[in-house]
N, C-alpha and C positions, 0 to 999 in steps of 0.2 A: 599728147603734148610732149615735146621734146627740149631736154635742156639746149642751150644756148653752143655749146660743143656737140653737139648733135648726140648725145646721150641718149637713153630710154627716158633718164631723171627726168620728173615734171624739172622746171626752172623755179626757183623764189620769184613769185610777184606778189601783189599786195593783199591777196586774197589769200594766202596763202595762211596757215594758222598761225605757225610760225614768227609770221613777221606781224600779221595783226594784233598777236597779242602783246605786240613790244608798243601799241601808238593808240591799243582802241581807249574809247574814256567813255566812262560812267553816264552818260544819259547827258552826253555832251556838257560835260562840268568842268571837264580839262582834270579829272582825275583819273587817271590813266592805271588798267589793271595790275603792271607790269610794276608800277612806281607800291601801288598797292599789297601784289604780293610779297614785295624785297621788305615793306613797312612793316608788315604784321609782326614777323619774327621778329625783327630788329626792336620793336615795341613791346613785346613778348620778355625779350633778354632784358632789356632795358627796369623792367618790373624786376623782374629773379634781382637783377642786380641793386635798386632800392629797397626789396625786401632784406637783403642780406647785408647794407648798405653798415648798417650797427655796427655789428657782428664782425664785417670785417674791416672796418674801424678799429674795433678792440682788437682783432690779430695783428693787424699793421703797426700797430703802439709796440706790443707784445716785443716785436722784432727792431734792434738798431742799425738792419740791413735794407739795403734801398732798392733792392732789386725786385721784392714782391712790391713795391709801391710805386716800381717804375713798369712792374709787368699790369698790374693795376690801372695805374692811368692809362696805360695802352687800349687798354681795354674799353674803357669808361669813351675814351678819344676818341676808337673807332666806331662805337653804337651810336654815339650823337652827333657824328658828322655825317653818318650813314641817313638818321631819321631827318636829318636838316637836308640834306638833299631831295628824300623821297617828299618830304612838305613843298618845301619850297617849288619841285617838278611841278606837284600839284598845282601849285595857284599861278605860275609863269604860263604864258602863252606860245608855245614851241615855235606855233607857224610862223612870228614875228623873230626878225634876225634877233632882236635880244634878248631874246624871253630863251632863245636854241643857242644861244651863247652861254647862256649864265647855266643853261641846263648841262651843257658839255664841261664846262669849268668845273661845276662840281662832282658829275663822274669823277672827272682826273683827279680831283681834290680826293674824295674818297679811296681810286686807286693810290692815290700817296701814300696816306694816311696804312689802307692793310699791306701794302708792300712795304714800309718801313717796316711796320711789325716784322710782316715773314721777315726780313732776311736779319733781324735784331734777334730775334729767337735763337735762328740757326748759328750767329754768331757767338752770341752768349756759349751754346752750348758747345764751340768746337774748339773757340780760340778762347774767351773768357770764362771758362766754367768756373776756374778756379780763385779770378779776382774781380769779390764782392766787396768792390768802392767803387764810392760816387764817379771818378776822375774815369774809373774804366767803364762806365755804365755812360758818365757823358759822351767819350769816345767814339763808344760802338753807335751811339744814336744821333750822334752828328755824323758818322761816317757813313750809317744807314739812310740819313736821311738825304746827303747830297745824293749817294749813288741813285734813291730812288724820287728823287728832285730832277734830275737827269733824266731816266725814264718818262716821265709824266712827262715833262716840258716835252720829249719826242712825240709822246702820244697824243700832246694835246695840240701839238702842232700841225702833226698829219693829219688830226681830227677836226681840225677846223681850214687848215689849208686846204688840203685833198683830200675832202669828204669822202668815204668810198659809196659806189653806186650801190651797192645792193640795199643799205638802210637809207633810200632816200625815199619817202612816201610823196609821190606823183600829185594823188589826189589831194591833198594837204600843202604840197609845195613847201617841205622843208625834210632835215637830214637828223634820222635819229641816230644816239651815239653809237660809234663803229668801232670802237674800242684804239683807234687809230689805224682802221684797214685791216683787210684778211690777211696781206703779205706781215705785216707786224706783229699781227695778233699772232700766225703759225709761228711766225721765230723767234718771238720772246717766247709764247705758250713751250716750245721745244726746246730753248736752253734752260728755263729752270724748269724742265721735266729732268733733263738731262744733267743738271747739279743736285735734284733732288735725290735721283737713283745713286746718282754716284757716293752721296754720303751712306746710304745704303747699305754701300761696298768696303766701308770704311774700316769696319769691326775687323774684317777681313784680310785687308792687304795687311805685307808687313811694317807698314808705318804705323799700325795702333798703337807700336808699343809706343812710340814716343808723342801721340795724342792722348790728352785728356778727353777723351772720346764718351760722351753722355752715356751709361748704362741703362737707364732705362727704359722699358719696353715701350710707356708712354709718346718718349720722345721719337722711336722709330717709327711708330703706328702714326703717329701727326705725319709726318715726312711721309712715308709712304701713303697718304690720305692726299697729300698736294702732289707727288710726283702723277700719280692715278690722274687728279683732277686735270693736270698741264696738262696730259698726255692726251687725256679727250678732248681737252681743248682746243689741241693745235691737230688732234685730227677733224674737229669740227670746223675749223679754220680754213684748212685743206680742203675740207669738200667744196665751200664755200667760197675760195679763193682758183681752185681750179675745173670744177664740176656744176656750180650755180645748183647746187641741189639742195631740195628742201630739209633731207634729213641732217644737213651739213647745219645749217641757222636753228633744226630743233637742239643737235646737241648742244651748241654754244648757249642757246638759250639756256638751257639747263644747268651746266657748266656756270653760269654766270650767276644764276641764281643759288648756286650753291655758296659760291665763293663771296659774293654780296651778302648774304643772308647767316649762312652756320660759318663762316668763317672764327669770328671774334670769339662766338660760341665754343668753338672748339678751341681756341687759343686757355680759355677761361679755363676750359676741362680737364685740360692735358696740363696746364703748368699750374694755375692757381687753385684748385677745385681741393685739392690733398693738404695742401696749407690750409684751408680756409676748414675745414673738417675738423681737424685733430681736437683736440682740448688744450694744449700746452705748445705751440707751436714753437716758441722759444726756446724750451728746453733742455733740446737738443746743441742750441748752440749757446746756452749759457754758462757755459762752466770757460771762465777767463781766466788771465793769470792772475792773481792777487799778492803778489809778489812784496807788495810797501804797505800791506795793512795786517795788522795783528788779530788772529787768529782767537775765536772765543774755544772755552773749556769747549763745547761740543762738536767742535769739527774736527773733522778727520782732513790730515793733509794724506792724499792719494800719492803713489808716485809717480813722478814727469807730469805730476796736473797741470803745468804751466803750458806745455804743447797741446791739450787736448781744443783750443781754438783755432790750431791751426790744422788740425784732422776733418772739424766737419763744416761750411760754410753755409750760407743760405744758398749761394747759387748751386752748390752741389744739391742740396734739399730737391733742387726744383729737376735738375737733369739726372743727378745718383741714384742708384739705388739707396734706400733710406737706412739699411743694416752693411753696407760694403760701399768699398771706396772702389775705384774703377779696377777691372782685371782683364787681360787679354784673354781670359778662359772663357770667358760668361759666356760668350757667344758661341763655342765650341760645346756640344754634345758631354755632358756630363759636368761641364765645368762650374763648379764653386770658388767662394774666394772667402777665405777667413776670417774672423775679424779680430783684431786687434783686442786682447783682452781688456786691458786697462778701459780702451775706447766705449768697450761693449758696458762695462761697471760706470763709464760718466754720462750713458743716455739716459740711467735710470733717474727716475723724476725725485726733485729734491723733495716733497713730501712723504715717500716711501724710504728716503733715509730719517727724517724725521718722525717717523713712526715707529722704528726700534727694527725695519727690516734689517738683515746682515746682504754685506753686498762680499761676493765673494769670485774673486781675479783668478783666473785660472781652471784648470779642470782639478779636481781634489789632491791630485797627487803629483800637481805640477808645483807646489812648494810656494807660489804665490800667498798675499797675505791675503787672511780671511776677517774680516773688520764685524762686527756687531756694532751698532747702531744703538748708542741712548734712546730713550724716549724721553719726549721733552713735554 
């Protein structure tokens, strides 16, 4: 058998695995594998996330910053619009025009929903790392959300205008979703492969010095996990856009069930997973100025205590490293970055100065004062 450009490739037909396992259904119940396998995980997370539901209740209180509880609903957003889809697939009738309407609508709806994220992530951490208010957190997520308001309205319009041929099942007489064509799917899949790398690059060129440029390892490993994913994507795209070959629709298939499935997963792990762990989440960023309130026999006033809330933020929490504030070294071969003495004597937890520990500023013979601690 020969593909359709006269290749050796067999061509995609409906027999194909590939493409069967995007429309077969359960013992003709209209529950479809495909809807099946993207549910379980999503049902899966869905559980982690009401077991921990408490728990991370109490850290959200903990903090008067709104960026873990806007990385939070994001989160919460994407698993149940995900599981409302895969349901709803299940009981709609595809082969009828409006059963393959409602089912395309809410692909797009779910691609909205994780593409707002990704590029709210990436913003947070390039442009806004360093301002944790509401008014900059609205911003970025009206501004994420038109630009991928925009996307979907294109996807969803190619996807129901000009259905592409390869996901139309003959025998069934209807069009499963095509993500809005091969030609769409390669050139979006290939510009955000190609802005994912390029942040990549970032550390590097010499514009870091004047970006607040995320330091952690976390944030790079997520990025470099989506640039990989596009990349196969929009070569699985290609195949299937220029080649009609099978192994072109196995990789998208794949591809798609990554990014449907461990997507939000990973969102969860990389930014929220370290908050949600510690014991004291707050801690860190509780030491404010107190500037109009009088001071009891026990406290010690530190000195510059009044700047120590503008040294460590929540949104740094989630992109910083958690012992340093960003350094053009980091990335460079040997590179350390110091930290701030005073800063390093105001992460220690207000308990362990209540305990009679000494917190001591300085290295011993750097003349810094060295405080002993009441016990109270």
């Amino acid at each position: 058998m020969y593909g359709t450009n006269g290749s050796d490739f067999p061509p995609v037909t409906e027999d194909t695995f590939c493409k069967y396992v995007l429309y077969y259904e359960i013992n003709n119940s209209r529950v479809r594998i495909w809807d099946l396998i993207i549910l379980i995980p999503n049902a899966l997370f869905v559980l982690f996330l009401v077991v921990r539901f408490n728990k991370a209740q109490l850290k959200l209180r903990a903090t008067s910053s709104p960026i873990f509880l806007t990385f939070y609903t994001l989160v919460w957003g994407n698993v149940i619009i995900s599981l409302v889809r895969c349901a709803v697939s299940m009981t709609v009738n595809a082969s009828v025009p409006l059963g393959g309407l409602v089912d395309k609508v809410l692909w797009v709806m779910v691609r909205f929903f994780l593409l707002a994220t990704e590029m709210s992530v990436v913003i947070f951490g390039l442009a806004f790392g360093h301002l944790d208010s509401r008014s900059s957190i609205r911003y970025v997520l009206l501004a994420t959300s038109l630009l991928s308001l925009a996307f979907t309205v294109s996807q969803g319009t190619l996807e129901i205008v000009m259905p592409d041929d390869m996901f139309h099942v003959d025998t069934r007489d209807y069009d499963l979703f095509g993500h809005g064509g091969m030609l769409f799917w390669f050139t979006s899949s290939l510009v955000f492969a190609l802005i994912y790398f390029l942040i990549l690059l970032l550390p590097w060129i010499p514009l870091r010095e004047y970006l607040a440029l995320p330091t952690k390892l976390s944030f790079y490993i997520y990025v470099l996990l989506l640039a990989l994913l596009d990349t196969t994507q929009a070569v699985g795209a290609g195949l299937l856009a220029w080649g009609n070959m099978q192994s072109g629709l196995c990789v998208v298939d794949v591809t798609t069930w990554l990014y449907f499935s461990l997507y939000t997963p990973l969102v969860y792990h990389t930014f929220l997973s370290e908050f949600f762990s510690v014991s004291q989440p707050s801690i860190m960023f509780s030491y404010k100025a107190q500037m109009d309130e009088p001071m009891d026999e026990d406290q010690v006033s530190l000195p510059h205590q009044q700047s120590f809330s503008s040294l460590k933020t929540d949104s740094d929490y989630i992109y910083q490293q958690s012992n340093s504030v960003y350094d053009s070294t980091l990335f460079e071969a040997g590179g350390t970055t110091p930290m701030n003495p005073v800063y390093s004597a105001s992460l220690q937890s207000p308990d362990s100065i209540a305990s009679g520990q000494s917190i001591e500023i300085g290295g011993p013979n750097s003349g810094f004062l060295t405080q002993n601690m009441p016990s109270t």
